[in-house]
C-alpha positions in Angstrom: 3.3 3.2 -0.9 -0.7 3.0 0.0 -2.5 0.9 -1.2 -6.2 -0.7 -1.5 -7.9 -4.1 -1.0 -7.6 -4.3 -5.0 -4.0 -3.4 -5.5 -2.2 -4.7 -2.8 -0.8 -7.2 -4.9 0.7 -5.1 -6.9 2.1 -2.6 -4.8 3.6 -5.5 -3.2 5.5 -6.7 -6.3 6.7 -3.2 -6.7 8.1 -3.1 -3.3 10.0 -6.5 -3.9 11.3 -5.4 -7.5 12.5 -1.9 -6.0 14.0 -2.8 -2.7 14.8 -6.8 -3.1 13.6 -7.8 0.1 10.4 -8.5 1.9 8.4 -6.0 2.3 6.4 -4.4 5.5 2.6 -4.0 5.8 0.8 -2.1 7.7 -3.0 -1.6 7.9 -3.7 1.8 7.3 -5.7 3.1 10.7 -9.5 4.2 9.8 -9.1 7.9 10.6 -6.0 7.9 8.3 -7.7 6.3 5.7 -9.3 9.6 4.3 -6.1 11.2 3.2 -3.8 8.6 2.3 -5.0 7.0 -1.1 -4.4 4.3 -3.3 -1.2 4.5 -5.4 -3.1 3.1 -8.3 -6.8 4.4 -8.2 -7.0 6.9 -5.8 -9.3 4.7 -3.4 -9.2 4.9 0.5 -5.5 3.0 1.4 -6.5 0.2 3.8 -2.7 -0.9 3.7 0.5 1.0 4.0 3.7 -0.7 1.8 7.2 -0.1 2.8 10.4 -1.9 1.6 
């Protein structure tokens, strides 16, 4: 899951609830940023959410 400055509480909740356990985060690299988007609004992801 990608995610943006705004939402990455959220997609971090989601994680948690799917996969019930801590989550990994990765900052999404700048030249990536253009086509990886937001889960929720479609911004630039600046973080990458894996369970």
């Amino acid at each position: 899951m990608y995610s943006c400055e705004k939402h990455v509480e959220i997609a971090l909740d989601e994680v948690i609830d799917e996969h019930e356990m801590p989550p990994e985060i990765e900052l999404v690299q700048s030249q990536e940023r253009i086509s990886n988007r937001c889960s929720f609004c479609e911004e630039e992801a600046k973080y990458k959410i894996s369970g």
